[in-house]
DSSP file (Angstrom, degrees, kcal/mol; ACC not computed):
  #  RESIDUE AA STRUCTURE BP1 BP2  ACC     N-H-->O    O-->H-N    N-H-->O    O-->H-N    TCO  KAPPA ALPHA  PHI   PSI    X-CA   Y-CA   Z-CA
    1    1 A X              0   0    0      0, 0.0     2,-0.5     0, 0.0     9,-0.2   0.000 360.0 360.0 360.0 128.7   20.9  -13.3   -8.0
    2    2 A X  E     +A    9   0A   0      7,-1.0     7,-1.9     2,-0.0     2,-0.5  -0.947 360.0 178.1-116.1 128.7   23.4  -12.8  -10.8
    3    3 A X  E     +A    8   0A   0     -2,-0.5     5,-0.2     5,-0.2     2,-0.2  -0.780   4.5 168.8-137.1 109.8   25.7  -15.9  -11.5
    4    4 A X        -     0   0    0      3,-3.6    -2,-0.0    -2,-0.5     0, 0.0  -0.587  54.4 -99.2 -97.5-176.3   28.2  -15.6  -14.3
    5    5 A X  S    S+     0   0    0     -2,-0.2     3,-0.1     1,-0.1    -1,-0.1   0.700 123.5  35.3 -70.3 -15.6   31.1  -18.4  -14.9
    6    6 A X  S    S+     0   0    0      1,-0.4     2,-0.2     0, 0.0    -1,-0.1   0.901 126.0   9.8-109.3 -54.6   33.4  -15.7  -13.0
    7    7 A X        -     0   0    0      2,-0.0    -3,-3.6     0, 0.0    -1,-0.4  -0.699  53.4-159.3-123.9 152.5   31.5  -14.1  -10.5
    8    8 A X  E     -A    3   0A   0     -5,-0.2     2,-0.2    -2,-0.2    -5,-0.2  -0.783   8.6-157.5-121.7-173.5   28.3  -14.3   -8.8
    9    9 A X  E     -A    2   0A   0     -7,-1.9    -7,-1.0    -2,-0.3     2,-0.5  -0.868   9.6-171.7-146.7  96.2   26.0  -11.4   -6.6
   10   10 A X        -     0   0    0     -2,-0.2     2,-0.4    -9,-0.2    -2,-0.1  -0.911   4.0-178.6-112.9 166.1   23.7  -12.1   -4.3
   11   11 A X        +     0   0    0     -2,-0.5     2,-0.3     2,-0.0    -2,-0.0  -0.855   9.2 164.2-147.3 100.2   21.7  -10.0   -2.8
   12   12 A X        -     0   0    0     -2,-0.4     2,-0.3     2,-0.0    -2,-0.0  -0.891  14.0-162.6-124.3 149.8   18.9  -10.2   -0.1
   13   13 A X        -     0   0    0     -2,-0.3     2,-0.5     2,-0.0    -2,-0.0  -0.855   6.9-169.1-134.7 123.0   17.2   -7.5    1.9
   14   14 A X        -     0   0    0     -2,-0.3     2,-0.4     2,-0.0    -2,-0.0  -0.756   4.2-172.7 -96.6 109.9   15.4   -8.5    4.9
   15   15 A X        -     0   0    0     -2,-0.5     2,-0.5     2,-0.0    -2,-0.0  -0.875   6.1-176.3-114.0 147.8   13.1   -5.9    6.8
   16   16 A X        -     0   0    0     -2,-0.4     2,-0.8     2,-0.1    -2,-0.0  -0.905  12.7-149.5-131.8 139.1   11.5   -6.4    9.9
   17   17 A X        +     0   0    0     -2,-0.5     2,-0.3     2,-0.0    -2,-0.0  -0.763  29.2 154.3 -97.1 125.4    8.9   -3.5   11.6
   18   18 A X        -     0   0    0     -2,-0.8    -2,-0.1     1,-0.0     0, 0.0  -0.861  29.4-172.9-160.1 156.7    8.8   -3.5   14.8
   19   19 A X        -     0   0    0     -2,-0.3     2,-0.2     2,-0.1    -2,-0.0  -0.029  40.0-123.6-159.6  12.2    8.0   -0.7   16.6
   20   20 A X        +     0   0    0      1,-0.2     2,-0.2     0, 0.0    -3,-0.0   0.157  49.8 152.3  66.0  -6.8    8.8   -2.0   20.2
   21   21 A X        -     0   0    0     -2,-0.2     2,-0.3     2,-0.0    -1,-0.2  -0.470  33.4-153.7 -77.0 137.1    5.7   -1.6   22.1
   22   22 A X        -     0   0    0     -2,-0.2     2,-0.3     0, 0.0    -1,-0.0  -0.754  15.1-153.1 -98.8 146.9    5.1   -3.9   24.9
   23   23 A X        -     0   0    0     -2,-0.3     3,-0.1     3,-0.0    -2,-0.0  -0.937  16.6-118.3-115.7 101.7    1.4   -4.2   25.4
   24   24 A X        -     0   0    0     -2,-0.3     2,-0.1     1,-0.1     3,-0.0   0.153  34.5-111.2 -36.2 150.6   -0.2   -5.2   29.1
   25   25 A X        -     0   0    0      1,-0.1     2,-0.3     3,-0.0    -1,-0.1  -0.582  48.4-105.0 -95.8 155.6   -2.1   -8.5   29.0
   26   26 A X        -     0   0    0      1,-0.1     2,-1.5    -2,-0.1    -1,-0.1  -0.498  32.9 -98.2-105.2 159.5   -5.5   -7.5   29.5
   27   27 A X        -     0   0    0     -2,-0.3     2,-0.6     1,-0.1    -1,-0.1  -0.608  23.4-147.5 -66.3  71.8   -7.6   -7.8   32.5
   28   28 A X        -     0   0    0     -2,-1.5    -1,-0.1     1,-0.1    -2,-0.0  -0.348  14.3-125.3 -75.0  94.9   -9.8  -10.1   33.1
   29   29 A X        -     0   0    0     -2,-0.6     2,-1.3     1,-0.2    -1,-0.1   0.413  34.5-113.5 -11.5 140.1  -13.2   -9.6   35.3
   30   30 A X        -     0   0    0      1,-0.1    -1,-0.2     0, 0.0    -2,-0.0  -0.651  42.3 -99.6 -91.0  91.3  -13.5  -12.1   38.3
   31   31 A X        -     0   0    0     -2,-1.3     2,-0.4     1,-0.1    -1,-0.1   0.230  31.9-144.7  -4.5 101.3  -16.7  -14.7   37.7
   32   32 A X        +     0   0    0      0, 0.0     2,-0.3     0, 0.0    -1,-0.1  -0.860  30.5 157.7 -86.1 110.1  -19.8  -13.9   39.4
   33   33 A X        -     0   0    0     -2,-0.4     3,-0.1     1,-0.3    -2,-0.0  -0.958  37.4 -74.8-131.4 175.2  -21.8  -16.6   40.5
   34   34 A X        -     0   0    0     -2,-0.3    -1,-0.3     1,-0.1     2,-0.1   0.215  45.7-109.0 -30.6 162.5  -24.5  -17.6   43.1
   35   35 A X        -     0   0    0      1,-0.1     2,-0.4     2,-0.0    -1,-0.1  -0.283  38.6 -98.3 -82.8-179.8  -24.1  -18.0   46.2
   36   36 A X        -     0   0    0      1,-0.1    -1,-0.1    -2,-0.1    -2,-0.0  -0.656  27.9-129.6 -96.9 162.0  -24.2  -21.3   47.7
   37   37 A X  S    S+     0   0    0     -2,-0.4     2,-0.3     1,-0.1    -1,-0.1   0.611  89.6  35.7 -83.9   9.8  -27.5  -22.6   49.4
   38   38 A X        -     0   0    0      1,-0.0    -1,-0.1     4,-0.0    -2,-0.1  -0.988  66.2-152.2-139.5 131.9  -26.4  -23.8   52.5
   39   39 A X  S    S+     0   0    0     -2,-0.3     2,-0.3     1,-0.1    -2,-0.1   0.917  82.8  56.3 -69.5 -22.5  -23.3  -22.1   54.7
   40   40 A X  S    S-     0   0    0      1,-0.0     2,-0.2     0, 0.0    -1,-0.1  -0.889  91.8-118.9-134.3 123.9  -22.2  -25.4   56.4
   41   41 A X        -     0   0    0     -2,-0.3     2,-0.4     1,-0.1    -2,-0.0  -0.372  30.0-145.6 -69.2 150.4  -21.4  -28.1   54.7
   42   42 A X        -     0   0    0     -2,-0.2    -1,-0.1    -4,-0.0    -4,-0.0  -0.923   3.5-129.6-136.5 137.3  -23.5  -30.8   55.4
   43   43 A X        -     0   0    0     -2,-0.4     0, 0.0     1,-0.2     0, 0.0  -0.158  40.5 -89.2 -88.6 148.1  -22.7  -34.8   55.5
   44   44 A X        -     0   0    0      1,-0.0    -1,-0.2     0, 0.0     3,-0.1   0.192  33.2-138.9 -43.6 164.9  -24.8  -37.4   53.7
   45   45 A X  S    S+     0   0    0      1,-0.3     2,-0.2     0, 0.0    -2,-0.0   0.588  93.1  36.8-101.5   9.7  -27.8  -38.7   55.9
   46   46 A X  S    S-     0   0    0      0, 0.0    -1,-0.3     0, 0.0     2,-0.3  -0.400  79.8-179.8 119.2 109.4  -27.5  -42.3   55.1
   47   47 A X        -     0   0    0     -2,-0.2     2,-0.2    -3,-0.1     0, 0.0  -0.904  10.3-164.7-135.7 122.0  -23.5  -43.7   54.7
   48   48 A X        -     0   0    0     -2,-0.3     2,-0.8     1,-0.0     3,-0.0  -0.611  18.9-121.0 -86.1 156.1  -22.7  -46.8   54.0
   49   49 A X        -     0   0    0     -2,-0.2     3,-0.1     1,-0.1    -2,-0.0  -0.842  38.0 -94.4-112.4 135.9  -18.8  -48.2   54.5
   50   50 A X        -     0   0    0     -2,-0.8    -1,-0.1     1,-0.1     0, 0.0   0.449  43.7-109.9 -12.9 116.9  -17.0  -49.5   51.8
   51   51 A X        -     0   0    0      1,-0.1     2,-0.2    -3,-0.0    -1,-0.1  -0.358  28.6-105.3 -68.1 158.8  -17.1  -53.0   51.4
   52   52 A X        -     0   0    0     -3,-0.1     2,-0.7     1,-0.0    -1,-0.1  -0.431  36.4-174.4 -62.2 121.6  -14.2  -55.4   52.1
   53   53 A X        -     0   0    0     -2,-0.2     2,-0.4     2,-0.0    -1,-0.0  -0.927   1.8-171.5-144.1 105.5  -12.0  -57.0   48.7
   54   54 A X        -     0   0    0     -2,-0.7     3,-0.2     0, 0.0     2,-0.1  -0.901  15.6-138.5 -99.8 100.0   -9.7  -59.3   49.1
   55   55 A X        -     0   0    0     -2,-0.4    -2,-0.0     1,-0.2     0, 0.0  -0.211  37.9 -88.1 -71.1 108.9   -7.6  -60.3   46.3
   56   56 A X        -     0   0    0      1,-0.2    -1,-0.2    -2,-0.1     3,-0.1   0.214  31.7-152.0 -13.2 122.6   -6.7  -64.2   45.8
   57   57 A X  S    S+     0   0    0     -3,-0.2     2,-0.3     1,-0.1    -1,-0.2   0.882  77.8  35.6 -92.1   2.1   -3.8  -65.0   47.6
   58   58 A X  S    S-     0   0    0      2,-0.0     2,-0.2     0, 0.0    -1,-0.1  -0.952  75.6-168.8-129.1 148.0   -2.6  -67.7   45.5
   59   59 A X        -     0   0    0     -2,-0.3     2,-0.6    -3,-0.1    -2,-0.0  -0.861  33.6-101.4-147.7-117.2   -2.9  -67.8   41.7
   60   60 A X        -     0   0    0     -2,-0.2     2,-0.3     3,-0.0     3,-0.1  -0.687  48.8-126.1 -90.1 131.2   -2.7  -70.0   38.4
   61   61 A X        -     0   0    0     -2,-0.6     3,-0.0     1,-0.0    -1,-0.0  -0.577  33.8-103.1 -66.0 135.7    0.8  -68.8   37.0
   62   62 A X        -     0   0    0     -2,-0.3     2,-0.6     1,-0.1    -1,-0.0  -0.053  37.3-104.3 -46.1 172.6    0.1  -67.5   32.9
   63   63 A X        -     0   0    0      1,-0.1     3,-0.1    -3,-0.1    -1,-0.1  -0.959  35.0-166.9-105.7 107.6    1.3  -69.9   30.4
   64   64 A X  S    S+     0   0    0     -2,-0.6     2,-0.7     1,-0.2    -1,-0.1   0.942  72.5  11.5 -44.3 -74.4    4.6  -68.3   28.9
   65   65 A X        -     0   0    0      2,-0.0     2,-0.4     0, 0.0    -1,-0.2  -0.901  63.0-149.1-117.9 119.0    5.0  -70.7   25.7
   66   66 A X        -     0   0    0     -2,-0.7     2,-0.3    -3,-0.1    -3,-0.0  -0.873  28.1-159.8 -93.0 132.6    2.5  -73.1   24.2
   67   67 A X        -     0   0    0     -2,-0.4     2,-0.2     2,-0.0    -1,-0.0  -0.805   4.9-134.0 -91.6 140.0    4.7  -75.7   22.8
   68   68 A X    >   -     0   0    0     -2,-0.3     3,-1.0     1,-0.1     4,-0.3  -0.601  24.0-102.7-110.5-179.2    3.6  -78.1   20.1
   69   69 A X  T 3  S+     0   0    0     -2,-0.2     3,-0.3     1,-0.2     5,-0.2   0.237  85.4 104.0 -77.9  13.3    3.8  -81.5   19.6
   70   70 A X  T >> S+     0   0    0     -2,-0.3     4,-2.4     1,-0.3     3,-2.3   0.729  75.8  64.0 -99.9  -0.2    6.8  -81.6   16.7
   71   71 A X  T <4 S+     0   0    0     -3,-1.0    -1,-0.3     1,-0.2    -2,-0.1   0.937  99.0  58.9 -68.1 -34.5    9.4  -82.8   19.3
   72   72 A X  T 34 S+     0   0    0     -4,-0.3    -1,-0.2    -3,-0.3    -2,-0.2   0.465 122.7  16.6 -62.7   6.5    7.3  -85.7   19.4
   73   73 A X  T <4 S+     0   0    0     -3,-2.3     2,-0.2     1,-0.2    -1,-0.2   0.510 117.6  87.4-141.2 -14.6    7.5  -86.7   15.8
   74   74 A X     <  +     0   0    0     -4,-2.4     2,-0.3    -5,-0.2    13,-0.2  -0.668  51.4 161.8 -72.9 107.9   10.4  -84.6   15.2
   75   75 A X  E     -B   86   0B   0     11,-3.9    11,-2.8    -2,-0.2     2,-0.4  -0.945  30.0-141.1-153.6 165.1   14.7  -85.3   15.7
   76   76 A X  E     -B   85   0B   0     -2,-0.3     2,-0.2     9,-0.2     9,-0.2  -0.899  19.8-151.4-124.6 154.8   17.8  -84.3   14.8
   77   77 A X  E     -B   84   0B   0      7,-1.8     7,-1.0    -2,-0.4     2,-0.1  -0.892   9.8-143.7-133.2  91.1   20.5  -87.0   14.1
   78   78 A X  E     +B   83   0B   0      5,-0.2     2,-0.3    -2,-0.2     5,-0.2  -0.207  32.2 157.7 -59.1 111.9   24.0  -86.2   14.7
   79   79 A X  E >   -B   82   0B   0      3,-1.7     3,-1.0     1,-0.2    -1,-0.0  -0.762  56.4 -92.0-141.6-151.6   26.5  -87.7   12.2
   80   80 A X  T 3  S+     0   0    0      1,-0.3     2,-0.4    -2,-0.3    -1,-0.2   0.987 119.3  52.9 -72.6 -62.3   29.9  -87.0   11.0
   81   81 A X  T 3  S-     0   0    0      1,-0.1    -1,-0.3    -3,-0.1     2,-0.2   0.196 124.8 -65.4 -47.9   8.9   28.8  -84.7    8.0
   82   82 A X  E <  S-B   79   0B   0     -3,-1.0    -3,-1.7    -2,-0.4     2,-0.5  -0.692  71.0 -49.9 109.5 172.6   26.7  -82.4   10.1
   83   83 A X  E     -B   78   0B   0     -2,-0.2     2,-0.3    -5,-0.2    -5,-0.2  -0.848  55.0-155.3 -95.2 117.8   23.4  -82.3   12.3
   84   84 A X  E     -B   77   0B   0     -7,-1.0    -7,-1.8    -2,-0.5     2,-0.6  -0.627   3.8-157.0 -79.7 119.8   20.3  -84.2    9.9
   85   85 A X  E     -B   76   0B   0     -2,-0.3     2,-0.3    -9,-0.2    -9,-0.2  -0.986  21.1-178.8-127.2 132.6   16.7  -83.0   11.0
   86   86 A X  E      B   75   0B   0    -11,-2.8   -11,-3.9    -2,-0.6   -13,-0.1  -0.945 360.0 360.0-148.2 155.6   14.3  -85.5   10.0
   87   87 A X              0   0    0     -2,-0.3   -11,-0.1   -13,-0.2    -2,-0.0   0.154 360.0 360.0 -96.2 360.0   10.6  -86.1   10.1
């Protein structure tokens, strides 16, 4: 890069090789393992069935907002000037 007060030059040359050959994804051999030891699947001897749950059908709603006590010690006083909050 040349930069005078009248003119500048810049200059870049970019190469890229590439040489276009597509290459097949290579082949992969099929796992070999045992056979199994039995042909026919075969079902537990002993099954128990799933036990029964039943859900509550009613219960205690969550508490949204715990409120505290300061309405109880707490007021606002409405007067001409504006709303007064006192203790």
């Amino acid at each position: 890069t040349i930069d005078t007060p009248f003119s500048s030059v810049r200059k870049s040359d970019v190469r890229v090789s590439n040489d276009a050959l597509a290459y097949p994804a290579a082949y992969a051999a099929p796992a070999l393992h045992a056979a199994p030891a039995v042909a026919a699947y075969a079902a537990p001897a002993a099954y128990a069935a799933p036990a029964a749950y039943a859900a509550p059908a009613l219960r205690a709603a969550p508490l949204g907002v715990a409120y505290s006590a300061a309405p109880a010690v707490a007021h606002l006083t409405f007067s001409g000037l504006g709303v007064n909050y006192g203790w």
